[in-house]
ChimeraX commands (.cxc) that place a marker at each C-alpha (Angstrom):
marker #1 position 28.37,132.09,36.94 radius 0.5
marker #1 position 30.30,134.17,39.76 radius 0.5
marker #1 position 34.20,133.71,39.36 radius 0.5
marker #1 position 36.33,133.88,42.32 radius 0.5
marker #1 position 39.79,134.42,41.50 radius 0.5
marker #1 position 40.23,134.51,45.90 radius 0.5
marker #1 position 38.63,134.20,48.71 radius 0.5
marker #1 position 39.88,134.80,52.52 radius 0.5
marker #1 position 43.39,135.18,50.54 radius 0.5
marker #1 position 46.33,134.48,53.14 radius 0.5
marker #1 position 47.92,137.18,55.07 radius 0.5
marker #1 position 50.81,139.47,53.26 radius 0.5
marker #1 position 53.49,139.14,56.03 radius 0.5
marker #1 position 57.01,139.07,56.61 radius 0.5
marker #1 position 59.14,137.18,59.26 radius 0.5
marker #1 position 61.43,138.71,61.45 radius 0.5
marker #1 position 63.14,139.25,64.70 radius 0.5
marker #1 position 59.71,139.04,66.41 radius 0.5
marker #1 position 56.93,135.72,66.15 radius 0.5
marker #1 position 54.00,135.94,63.89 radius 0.5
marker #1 position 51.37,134.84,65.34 radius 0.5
marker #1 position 48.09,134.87,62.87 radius 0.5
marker #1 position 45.14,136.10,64.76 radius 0.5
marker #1 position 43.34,133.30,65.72 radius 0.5
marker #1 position 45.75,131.19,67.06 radius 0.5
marker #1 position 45.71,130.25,71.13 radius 0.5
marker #1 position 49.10,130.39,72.55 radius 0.5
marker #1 position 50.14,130.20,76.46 radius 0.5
marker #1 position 53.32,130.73,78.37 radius 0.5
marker #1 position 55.13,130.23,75.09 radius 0.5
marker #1 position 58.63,131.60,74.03 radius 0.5
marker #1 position 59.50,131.67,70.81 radius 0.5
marker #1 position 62.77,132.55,68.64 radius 0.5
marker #1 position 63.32,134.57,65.78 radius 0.5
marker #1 position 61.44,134.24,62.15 radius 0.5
marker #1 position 58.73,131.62,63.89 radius 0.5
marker #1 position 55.45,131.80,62.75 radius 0.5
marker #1 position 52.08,130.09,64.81 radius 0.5
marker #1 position 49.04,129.60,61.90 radius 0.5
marker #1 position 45.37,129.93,62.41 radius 0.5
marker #1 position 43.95,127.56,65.05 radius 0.5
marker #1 position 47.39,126.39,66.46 radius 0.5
marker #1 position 46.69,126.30,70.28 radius 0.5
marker #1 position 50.21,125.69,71.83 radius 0.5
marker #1 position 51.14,126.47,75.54 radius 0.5
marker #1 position 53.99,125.61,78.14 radius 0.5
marker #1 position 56.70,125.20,75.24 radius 0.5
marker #1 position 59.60,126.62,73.39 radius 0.5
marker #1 position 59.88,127.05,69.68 radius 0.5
marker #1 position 63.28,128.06,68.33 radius 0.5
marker #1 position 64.66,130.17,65.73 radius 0.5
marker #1 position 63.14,129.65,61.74 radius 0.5
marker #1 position 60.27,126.86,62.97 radius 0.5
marker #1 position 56.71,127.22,62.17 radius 0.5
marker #1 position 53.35,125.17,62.93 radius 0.5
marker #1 position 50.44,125.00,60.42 radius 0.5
marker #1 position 46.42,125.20,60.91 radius 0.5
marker #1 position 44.36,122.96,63.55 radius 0.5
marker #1 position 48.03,121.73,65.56 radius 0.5
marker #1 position 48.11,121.00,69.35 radius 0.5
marker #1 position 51.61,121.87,71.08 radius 0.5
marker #1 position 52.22,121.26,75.06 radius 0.5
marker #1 position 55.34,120.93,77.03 radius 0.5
marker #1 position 57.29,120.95,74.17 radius 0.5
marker #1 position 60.96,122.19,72.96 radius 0.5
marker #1 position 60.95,122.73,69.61 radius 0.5
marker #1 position 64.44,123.23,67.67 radius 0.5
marker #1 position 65.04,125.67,64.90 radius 0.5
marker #1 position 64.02,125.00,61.24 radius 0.5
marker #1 position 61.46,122.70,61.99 radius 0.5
marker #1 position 58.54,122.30,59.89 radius 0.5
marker #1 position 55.48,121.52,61.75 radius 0.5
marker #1 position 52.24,120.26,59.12 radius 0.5
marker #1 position 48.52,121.07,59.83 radius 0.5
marker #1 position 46.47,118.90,62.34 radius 0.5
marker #1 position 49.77,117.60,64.18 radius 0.5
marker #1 position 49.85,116.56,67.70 radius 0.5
marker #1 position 52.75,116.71,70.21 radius 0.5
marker #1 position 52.43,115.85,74.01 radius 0.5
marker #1 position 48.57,114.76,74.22 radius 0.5
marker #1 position 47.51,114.33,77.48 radius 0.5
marker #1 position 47.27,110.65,78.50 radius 0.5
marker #1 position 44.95,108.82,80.76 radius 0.5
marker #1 position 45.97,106.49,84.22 radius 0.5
marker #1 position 44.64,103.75,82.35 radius 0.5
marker #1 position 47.10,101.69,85.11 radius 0.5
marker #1 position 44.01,102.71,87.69 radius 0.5
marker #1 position 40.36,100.99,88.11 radius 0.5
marker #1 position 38.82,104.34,86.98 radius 0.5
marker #1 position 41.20,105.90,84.12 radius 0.5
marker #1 position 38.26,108.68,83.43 radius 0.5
marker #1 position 39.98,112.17,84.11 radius 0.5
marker #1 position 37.23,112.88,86.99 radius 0.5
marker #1 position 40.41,110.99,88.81 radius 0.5
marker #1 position 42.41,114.34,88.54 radius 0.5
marker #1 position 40.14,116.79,87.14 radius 0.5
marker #1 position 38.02,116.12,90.49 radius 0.5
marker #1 position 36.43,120.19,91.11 radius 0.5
marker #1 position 34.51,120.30,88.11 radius 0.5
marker #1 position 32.39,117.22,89.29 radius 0.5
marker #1 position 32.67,117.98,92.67 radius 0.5
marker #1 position 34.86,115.55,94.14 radius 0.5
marker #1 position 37.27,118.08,95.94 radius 0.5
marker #1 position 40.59,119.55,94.59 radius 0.5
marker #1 position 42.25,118.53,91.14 radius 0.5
marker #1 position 44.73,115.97,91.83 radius 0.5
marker #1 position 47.80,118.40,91.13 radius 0.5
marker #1 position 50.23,116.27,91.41 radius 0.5
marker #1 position 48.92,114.10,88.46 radius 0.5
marker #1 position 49.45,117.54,86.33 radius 0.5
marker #1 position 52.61,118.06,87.41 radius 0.5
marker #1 position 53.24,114.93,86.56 radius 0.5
marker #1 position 52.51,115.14,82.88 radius 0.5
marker #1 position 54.23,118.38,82.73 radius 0.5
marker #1 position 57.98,116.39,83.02 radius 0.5
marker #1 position 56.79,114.69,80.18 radius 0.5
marker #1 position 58.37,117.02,77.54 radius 0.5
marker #1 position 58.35,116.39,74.51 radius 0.5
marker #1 position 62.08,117.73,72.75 radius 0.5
marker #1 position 61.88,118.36,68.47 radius 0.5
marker #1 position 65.79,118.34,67.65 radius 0.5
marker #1 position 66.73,121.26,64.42 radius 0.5
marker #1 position 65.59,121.11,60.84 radius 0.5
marker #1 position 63.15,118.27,61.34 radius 0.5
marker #1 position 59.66,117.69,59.02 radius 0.5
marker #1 position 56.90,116.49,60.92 radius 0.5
marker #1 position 54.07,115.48,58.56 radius 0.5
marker #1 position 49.99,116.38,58.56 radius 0.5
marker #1 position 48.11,114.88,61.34 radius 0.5
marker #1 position 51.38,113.32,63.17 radius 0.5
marker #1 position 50.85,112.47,66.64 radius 0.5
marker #1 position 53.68,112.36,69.44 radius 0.5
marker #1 position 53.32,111.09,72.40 radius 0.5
marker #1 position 54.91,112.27,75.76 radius 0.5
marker #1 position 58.05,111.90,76.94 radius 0.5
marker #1 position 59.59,111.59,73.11 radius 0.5
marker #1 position 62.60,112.81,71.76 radius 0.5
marker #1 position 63.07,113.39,68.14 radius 0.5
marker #1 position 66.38,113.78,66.27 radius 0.5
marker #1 position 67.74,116.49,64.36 radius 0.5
marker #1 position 67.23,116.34,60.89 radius 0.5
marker #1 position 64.31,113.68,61.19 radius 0.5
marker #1 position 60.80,112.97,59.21 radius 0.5
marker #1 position 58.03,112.20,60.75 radius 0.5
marker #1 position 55.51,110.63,58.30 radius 0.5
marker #1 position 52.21,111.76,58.17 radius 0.5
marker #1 position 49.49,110.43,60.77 radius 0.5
marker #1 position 52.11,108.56,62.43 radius 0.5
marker #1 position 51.85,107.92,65.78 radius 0.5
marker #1 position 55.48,108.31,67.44 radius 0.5
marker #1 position 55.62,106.00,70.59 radius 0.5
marker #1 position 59.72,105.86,70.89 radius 0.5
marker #1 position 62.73,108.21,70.52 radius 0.5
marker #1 position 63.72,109.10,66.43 radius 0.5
marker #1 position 67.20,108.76,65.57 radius 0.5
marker #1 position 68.92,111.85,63.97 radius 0.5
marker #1 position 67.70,111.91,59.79 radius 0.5
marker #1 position 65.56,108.78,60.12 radius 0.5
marker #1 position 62.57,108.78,58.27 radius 0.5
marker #1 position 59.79,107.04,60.05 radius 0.5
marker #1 position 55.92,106.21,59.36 radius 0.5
marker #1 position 53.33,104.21,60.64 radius 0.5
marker #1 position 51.27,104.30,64.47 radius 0.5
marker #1 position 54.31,102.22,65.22 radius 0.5
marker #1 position 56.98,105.07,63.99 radius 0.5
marker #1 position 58.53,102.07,62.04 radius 0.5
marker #1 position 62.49,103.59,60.79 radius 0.5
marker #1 position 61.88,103.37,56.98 radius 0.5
marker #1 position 65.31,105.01,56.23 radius 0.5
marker #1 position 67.76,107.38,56.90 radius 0.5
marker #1 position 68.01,110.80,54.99 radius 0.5
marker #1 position 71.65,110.13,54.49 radius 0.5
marker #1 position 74.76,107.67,54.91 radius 0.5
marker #1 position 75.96,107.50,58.65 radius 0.5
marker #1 position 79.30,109.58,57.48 radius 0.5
marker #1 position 76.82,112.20,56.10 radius 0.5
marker #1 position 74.81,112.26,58.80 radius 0.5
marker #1 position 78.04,112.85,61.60 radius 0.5
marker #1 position 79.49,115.21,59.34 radius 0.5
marker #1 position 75.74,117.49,59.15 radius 0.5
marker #1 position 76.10,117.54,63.14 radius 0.5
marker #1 position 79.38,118.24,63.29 radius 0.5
marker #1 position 78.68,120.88,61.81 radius 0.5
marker #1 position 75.17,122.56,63.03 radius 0.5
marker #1 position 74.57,124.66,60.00 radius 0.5
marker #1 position 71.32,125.61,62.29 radius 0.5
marker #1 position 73.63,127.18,64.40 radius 0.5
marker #1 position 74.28,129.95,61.52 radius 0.5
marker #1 position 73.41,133.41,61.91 radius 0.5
marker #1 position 70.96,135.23,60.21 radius 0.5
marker #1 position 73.80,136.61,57.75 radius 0.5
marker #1 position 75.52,133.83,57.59 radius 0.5
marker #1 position 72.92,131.92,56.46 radius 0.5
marker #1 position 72.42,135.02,54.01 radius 0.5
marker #1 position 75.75,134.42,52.25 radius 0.5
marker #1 position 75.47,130.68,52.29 radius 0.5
marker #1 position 71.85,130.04,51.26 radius 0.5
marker #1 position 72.53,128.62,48.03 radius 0.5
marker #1 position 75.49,125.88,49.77 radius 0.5
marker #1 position 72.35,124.12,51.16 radius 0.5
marker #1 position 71.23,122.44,48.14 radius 0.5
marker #1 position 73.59,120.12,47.14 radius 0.5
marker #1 position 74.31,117.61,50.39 radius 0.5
marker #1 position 77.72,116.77,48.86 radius 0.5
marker #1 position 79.03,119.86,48.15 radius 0.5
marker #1 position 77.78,121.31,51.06 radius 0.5
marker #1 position 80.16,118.59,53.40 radius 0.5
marker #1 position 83.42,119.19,50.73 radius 0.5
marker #1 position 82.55,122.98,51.84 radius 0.5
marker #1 position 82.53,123.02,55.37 radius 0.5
marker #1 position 83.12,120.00,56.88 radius 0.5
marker #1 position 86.39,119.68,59.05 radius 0.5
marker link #1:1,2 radius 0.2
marker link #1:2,3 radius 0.2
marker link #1:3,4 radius 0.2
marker link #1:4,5 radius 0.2
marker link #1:5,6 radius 0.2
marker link #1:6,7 radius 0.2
marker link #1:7,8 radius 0.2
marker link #1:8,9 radius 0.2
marker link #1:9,10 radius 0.2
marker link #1:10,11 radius 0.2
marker link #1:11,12 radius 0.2
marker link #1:12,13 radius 0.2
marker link #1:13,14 radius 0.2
marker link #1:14,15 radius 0.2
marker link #1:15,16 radius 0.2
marker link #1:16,17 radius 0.2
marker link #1:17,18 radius 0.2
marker link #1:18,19 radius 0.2
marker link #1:19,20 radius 0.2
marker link #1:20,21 radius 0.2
marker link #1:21,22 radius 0.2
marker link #1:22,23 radius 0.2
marker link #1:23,24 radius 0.2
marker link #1:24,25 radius 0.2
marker link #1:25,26 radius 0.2
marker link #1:26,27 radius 0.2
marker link #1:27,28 radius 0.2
marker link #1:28,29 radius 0.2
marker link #1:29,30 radius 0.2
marker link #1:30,31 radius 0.2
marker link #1:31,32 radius 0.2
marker link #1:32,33 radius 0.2
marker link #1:33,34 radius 0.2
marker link #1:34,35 radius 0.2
marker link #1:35,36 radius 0.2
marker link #1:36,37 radius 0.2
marker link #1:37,38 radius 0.2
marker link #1:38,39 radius 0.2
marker link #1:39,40 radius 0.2
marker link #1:40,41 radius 0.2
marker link #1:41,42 radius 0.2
marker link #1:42,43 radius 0.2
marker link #1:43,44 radius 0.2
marker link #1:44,45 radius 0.2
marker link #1:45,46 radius 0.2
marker link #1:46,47 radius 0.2
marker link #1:47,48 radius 0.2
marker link #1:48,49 radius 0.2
marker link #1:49,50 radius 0.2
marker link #1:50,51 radius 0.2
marker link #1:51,52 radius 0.2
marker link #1:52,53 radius 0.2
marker link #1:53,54 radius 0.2
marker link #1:54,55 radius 0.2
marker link #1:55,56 radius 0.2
marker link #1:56,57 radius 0.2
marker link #1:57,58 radius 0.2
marker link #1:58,59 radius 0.2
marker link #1:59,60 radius 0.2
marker link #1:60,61 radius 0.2
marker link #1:61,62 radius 0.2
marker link #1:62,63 radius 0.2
marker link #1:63,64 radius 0.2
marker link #1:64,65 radius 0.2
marker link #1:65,66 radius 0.2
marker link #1:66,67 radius 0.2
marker link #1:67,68 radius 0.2
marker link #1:68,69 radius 0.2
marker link #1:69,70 radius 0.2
marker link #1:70,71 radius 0.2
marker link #1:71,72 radius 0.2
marker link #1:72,73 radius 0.2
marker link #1:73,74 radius 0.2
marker link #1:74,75 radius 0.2
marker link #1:75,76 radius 0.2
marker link #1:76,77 radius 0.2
marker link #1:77,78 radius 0.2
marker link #1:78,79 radius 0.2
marker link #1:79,80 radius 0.2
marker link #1:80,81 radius 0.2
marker link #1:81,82 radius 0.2
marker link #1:82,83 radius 0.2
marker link #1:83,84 radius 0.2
marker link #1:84,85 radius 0.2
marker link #1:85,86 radius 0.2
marker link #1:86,87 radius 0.2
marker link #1:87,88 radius 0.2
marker link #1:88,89 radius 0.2
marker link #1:89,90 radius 0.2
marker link #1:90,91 radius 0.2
marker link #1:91,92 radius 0.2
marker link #1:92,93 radius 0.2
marker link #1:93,94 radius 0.2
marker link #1:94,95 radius 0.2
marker link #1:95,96 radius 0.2
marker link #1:96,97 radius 0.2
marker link #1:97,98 radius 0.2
marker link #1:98,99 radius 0.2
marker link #1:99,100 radius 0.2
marker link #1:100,101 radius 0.2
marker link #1:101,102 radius 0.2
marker link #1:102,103 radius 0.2
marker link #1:103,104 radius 0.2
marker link #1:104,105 radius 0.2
marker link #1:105,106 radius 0.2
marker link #1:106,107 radius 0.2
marker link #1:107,108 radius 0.2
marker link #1:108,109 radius 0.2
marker link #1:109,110 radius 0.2
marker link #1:110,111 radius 0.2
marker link #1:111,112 radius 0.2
marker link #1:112,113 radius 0.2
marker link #1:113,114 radius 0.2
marker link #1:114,115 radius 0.2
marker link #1:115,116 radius 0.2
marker link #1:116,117 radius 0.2
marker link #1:117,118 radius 0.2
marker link #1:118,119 radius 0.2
marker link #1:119,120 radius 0.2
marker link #1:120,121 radius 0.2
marker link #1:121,122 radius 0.2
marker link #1:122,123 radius 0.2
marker link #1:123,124 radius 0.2
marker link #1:124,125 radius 0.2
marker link #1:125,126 radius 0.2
marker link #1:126,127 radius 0.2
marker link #1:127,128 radius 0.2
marker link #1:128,129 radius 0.2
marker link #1:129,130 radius 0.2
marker link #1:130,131 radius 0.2
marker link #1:131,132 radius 0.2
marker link #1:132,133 radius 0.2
marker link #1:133,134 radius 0.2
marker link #1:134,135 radius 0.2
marker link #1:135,136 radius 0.2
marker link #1:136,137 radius 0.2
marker link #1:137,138 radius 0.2
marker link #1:138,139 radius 0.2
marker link #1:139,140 radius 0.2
marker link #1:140,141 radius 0.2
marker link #1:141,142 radius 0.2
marker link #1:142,143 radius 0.2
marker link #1:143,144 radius 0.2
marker link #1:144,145 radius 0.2
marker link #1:145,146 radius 0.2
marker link #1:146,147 radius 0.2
marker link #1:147,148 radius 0.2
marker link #1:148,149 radius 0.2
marker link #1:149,150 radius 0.2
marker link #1:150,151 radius 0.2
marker link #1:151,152 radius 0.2
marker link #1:152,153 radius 0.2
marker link #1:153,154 radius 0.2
marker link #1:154,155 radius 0.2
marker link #1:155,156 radius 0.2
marker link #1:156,157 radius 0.2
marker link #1:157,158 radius 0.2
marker link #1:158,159 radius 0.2
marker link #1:159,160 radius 0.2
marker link #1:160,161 radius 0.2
marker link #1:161,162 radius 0.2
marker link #1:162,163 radius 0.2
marker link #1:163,164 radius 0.2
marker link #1:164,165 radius 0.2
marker link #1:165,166 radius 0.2
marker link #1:166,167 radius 0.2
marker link #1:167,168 radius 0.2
marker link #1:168,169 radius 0.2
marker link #1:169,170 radius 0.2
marker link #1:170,171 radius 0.2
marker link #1:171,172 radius 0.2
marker link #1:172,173 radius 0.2
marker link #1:173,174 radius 0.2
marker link #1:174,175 radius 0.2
marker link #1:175,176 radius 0.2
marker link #1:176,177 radius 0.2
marker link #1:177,178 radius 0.2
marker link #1:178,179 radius 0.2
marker link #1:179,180 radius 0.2
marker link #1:180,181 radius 0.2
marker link #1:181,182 radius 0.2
marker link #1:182,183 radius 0.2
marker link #1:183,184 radius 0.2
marker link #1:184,185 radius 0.2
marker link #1:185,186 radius 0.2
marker link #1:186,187 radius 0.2
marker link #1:187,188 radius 0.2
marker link #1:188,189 radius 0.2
marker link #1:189,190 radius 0.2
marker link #1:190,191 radius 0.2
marker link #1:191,192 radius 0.2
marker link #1:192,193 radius 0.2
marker link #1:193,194 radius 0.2
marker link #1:194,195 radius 0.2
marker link #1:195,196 radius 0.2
marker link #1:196,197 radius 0.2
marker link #1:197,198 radius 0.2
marker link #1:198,199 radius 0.2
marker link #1:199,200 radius 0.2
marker link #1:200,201 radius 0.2
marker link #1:201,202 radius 0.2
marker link #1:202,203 radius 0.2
marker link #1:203,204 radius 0.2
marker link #1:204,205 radius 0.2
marker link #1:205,206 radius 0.2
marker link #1:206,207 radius 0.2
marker link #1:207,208 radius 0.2
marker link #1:208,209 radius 0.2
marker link #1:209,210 radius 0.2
marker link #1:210,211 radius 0.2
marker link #1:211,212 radius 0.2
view
């Protein structure tokens, strides 16, 4: 018997003021914030990813603003390409015309999709193998459920699941929820959030704290 306390072990790092991005990922025309990290296999391009977010193994990113603190699961989707399927022919050959030899790609069908964005509000959870489609806007504070498929715009802290994105819940009361906005603790500083680490686990005593 061979034991194997570890193999391929991950990568000793450290975030800072500059991305990580692990060797293998694909990223183009990208900005990104500070402490962000880009996993094995991502392949993300056209977008923005703020301050403290990350994205995990095997996800897809296009025209997309990402907020800070968001939490981006393995095999996610956001902004897939889409299809004419309004047209007698909705095979991409339509747009994608020089690699069959029908002439020039149809820019303007690109150009299209690219006003499509997709915007990720701050501190929001999107689960493994989540797909959202163009055009969407998600919420600060949100959930999105694993292998949903998100078709319409999620509220601020809902919780939603499902290919229909169905609102399960909200993370908090309404109150709560006006007061956490009100006060954009994603907003902090790097020191700030420092000092004040430790005010972020208890929701109610956080509000008492610094709420107006």
């Amino acid at each position: 018997m061979t034991e194997i306390k570890s193999h391929n072990p991950e990568i000793d790092f450290s975030l800072g003021i500059k991305p990580f991005i692990f060797p293998k990922a694909i990223v183009e025309n990208c900005s990104f914030g500070e402490y962000t990290e880009v996993r094995d296999y991502v392949n993300i391009s056209d977008s923005i990813m703020d301050n403290y977010s990350y994205v995990c193994e095997y996800s897809q990113i296009t025209n997309s603003h990402i907020g800070k603190f968001v939490n981006i699961a393995s095999n996610v989707r956001i902004n897939p390409g889409f299809h004419p399927y309004e047209m007698p022919c909705q095979h991409h050959l339509l747009y994608r015309r020089k690699q069959y030899g029908f002439g020039e790609n149809d820019e303007a069908f690109f150009n299209y999709r690219k006003v499509q964005k997709v915007k990720i509000g701050h501190d929001v959870w999107i689960g493994h193998g989540a797909v959202i489609m163009p055009g969407i806007t998600v919420g600060n504070g949100s959930i999105i459920g694993a292998n949903a498929v998100v078709t319409k715009d999620v509220p601020a802290y809902a919780i939603v699941a499902g290919v229909s994105s169905k609102i399960l819940k909200y993370r908090f009361s309404k109150e709560i929820i006006n007061k956490l906005e009100e006060i954009s603790w994603w907003d902090w500083t790097h020191e700030e959030i420092t000092l004040r680490i430790d005010d972020l686990k208890d929701i109610r005593e956080f509000i008492y704290k610094y709420s107006k």
